[in-house]
Residue frames as qw, qx, qy, qz and C-alpha x, y, z in Angstrom:
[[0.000, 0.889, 0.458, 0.000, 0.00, 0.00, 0.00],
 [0.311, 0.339, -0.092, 0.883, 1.28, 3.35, -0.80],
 [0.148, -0.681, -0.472, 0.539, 0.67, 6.36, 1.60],
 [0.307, 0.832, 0.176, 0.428, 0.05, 9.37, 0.28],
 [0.482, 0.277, -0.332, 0.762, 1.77, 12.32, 1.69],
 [0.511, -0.422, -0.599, 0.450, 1.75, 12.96, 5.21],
 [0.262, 0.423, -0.115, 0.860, 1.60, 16.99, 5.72],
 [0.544, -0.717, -0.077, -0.428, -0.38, 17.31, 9.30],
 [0.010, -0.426, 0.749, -0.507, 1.52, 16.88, 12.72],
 [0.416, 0.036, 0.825, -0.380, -1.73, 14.64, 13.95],
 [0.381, -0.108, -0.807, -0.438, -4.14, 12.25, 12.68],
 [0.749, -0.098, 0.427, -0.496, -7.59, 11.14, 14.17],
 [0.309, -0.235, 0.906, 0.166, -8.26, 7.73, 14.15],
 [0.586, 0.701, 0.248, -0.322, -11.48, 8.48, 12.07],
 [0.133, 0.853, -0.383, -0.329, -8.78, 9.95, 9.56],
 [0.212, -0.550, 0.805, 0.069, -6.32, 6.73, 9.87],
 [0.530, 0.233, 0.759, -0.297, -8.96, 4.50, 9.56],
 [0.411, 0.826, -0.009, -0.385, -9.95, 6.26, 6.50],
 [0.340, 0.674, -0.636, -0.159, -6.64, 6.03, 4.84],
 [0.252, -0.336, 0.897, -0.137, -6.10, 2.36, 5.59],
 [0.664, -0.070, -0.253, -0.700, -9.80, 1.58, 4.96],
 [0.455, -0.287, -0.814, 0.219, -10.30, -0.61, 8.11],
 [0.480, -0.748, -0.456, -0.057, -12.57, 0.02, 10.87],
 [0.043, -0.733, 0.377, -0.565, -11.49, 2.49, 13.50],
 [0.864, -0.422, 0.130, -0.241, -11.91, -0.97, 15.95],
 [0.924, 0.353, -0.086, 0.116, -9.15, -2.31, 14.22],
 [0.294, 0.518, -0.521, 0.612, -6.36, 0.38, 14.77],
 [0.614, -0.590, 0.264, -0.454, -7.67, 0.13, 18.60],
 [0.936, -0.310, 0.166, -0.030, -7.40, -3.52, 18.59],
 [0.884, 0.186, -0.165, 0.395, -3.89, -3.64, 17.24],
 [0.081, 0.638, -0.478, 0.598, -2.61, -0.90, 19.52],
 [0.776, -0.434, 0.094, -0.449, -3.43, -3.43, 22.10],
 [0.979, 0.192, 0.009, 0.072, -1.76, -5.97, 20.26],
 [0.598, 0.464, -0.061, 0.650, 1.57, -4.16, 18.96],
 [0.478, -0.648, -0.122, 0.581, 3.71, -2.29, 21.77],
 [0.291, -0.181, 0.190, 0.920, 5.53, -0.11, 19.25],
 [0.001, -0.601, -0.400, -0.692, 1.94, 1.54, 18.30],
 [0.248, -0.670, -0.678, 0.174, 1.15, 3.67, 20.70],
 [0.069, 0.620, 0.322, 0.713, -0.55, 7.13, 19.73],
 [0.032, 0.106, -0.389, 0.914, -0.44, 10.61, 22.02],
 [0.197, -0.678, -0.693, -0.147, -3.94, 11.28, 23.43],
 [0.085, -0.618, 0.023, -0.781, -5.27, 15.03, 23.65],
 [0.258, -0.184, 0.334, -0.888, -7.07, 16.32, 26.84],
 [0.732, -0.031, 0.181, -0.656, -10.41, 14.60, 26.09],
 [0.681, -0.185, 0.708, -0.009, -8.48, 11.15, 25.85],
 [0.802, 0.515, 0.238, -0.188, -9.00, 10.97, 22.11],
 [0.838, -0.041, 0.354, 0.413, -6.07, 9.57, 19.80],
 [0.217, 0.882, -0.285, -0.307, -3.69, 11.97, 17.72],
 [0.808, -0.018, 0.336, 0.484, -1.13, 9.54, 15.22],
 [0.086, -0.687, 0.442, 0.570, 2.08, 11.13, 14.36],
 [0.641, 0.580, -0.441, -0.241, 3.30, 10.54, 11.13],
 [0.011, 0.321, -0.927, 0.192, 5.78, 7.45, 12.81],
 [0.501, 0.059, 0.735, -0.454, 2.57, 5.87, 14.31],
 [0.465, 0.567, -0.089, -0.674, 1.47, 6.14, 10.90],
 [0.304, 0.571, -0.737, -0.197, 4.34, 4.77, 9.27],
 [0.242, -0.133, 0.879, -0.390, 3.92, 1.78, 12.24],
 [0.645, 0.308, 0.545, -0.438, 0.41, 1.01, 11.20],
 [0.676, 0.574, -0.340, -0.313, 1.36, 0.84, 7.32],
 [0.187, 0.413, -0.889, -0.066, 3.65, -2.05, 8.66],
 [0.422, -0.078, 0.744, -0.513, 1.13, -3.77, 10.25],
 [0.676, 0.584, 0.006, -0.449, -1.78, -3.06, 7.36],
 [0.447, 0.560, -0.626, -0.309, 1.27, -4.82, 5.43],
 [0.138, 0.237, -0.960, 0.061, 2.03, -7.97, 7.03],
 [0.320, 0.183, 0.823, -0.433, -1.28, -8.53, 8.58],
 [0.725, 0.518, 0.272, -0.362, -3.90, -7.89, 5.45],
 [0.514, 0.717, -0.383, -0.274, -1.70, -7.63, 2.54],
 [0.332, 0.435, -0.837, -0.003, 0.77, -11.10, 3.52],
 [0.710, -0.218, -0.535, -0.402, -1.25, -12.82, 5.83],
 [0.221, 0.170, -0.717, 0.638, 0.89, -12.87, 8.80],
 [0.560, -0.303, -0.644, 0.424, -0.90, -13.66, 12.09],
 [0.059, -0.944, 0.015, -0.323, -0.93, -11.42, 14.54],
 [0.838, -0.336, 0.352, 0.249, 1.45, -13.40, 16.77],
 [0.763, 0.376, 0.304, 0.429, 3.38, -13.68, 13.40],
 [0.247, 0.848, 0.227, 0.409, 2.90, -10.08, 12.83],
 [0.393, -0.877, 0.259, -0.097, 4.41, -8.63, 16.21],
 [0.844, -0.258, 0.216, 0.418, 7.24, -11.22, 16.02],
 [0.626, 0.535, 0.364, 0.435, 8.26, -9.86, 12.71],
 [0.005, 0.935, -0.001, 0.355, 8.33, -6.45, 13.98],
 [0.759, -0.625, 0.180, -0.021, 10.21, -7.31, 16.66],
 [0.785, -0.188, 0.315, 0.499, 12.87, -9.14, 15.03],
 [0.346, 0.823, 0.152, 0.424, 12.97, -5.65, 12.23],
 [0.119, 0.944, -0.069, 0.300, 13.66, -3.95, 14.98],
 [0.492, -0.807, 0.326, 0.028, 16.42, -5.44, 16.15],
 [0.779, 0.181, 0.250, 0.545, 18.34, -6.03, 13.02],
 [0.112, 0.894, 0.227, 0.370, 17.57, -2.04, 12.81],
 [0.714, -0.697, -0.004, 0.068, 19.14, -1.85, 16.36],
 [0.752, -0.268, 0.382, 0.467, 22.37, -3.74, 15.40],
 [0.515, 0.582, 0.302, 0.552, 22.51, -2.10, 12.04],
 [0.155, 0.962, -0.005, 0.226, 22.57, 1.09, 13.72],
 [0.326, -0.871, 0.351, 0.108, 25.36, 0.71, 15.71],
 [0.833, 0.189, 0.319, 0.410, 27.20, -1.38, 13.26],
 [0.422, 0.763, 0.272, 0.406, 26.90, 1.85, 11.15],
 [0.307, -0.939, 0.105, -0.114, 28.21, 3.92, 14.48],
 [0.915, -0.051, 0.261, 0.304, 30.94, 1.46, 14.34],
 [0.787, 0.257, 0.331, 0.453, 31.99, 2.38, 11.76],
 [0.147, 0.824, -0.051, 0.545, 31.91, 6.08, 11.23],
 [0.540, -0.813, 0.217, 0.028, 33.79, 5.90, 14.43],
 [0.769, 0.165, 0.313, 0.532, 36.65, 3.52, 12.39],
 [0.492, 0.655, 0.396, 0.416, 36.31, 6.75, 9.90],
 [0.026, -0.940, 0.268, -0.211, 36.87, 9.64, 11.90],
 [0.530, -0.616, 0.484, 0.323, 40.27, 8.16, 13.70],
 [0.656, 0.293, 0.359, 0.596, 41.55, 7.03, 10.05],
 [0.440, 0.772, 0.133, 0.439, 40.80, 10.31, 9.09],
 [0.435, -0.890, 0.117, 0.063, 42.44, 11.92, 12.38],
 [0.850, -0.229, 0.379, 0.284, 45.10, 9.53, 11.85],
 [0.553, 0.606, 0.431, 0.375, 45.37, 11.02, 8.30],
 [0.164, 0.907, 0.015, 0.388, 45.88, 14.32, 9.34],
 [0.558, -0.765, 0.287, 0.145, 48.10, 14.15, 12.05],
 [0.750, -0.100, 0.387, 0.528, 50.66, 12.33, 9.60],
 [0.450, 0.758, 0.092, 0.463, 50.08, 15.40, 6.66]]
């Protein structure tokens, strides 16, 4: 599913629901489901999704209608994303540390 473009700071879940075209029970019942969804709530207790929460529910909408995953299935999956995402980032910190002492290393010898 493509998203269109995002250009509000919040979302109702009327709104989300809308753009997904599932029930507004649905996003409820999978912020229950999925820890990494979980949307600000104004004053009168009612849901606001950021773009991220957004982004979060287009992975779900993917693995759970669009591949068939489970939900079980579906939260594992996320789970194990993010923490190749984890390790990838600090692989990547790794490394641009490696980069700045070569390049220190580089200039102390010019």
């Amino acid at each position: 599913m493509q998203l269109p473009e995002l250009t509000k700071l919040y979302y109702t879940i009327g709104e989300v629901s809308d753009l997904f075209e599932v029930a507004p029970s649905v996003i409820r019942y999978w912020e229950s489901e999925f820890p990494q969804l979980r949307p600000g709530k104004n004053n009168k207790g009612e849901r606001k999704y950021t773009a991220k929460d957004i982004e979060i529910i287009a992975d779900i909408y993917h693995l759970v209608k669009e591949k068939g995953f489970k939900i079980e299935g579906a939260r594992k999956e996320l789970e194990t994303r993010k923490k190749i995402q984890k390790e990838n980032n600090a692989l990547l910190q790794h490394l641009k540390n490696i980069r700045r002492k070569a390049v220190d290393l580089r200039n102390t010898l010019d």
